[in-house]
C-alpha positions in Angstrom: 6.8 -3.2 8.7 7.5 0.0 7.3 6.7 1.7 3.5 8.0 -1.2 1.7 6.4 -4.3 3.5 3.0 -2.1 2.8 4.1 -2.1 -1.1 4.7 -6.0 -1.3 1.2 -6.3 0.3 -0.4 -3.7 -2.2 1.6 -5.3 -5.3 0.2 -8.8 -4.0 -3.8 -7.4 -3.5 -3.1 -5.9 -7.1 -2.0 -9.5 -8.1 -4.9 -11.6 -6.9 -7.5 -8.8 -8.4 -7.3 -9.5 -12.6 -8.5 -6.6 -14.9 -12.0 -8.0 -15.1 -12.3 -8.1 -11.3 -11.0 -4.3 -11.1 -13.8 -3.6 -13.1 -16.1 -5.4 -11.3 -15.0 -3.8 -8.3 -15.5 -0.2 -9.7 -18.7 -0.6 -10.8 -19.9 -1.7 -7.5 -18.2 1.0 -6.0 -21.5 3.2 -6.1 -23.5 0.6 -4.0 -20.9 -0.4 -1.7 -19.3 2.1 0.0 -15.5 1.9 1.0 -14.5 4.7 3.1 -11.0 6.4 2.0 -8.4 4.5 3.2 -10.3 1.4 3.6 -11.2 -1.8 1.5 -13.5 -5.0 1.0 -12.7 -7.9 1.7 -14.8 -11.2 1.8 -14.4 -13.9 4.5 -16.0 -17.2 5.5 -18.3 -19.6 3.6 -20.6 -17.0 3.7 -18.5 -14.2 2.0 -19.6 -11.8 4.6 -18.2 -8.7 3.6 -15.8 -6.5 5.7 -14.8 -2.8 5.7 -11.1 -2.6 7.1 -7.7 -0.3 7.2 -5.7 -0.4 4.6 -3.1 0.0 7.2 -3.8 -3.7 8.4 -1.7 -4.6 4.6 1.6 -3.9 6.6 0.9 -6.3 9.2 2.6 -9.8 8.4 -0.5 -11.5 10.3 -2.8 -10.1 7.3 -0.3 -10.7 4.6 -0.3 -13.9 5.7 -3.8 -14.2 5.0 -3.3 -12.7 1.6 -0.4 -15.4 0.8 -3.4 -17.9 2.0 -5.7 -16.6 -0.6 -3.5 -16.4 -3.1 -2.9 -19.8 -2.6 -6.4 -20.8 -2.2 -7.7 -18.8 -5.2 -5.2 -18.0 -7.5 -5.1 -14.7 -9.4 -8.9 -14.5 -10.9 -11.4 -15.8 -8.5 -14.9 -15.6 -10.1 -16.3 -13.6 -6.6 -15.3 -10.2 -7.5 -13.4 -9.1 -4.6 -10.6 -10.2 -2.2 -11.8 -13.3 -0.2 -10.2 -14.7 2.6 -10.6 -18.0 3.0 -10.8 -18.3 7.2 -13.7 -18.4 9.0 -15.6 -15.0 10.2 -14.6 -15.8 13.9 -11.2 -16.5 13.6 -11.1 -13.0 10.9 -13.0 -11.2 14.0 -10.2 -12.0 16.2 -7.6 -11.2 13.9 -8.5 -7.5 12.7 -9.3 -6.8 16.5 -5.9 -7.2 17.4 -4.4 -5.4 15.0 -7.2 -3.1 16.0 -6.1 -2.7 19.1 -2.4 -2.9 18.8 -2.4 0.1 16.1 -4.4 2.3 19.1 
């Protein structure tokens, strides 16, 4: 899990995020609030927006998901942000784990 699975999973959010996103991103960072070491993502048909760990990148459960939404939406999805295409309940259960397994 180490340093350099936590760079493939950065190089792949950096992949599915397209310059015009970045922007996007940045200028709605003065609404929306990510803490440091944090970031946005967007789950569920609802696109109900979560605040998690950047630390959670490392884990192959969530890059897993990332592989899933890079196959789902390709490199420039027209929603601004990184969204993970599971359902909220199934996401809840998920980041608790690794929640409670990096405790």
């Amino acid at each position: 899990m180490g340093l350099r699975s936590l760079a493939q999973a950065k190089q792949k959010l950096q992949r599915t995020l397209s310059p015009r996103i970045n922007r996007a991103v940045v200028s709605r960072a003065s609404t929306d609030h990510v803490p440091k070491g944090h970031f946005a993502v967007y789950v569920g048909k609802s696109n109900k927006r979560f605040v998690i760990p950047i630390t959670y990148l490392s884990h192959p459960m969530f890059q897993e998901l990332l592989h899933w939404a890079e196959e789902e939406f390709g490199f420039d999805h027209p929603m601004g942000g990184l969204t993970i295409p599971c359902s909220e309940d199934y996401f809840v259960s998920l980041t608790s784990m690794l929640s409670s397994s990096s405790s």
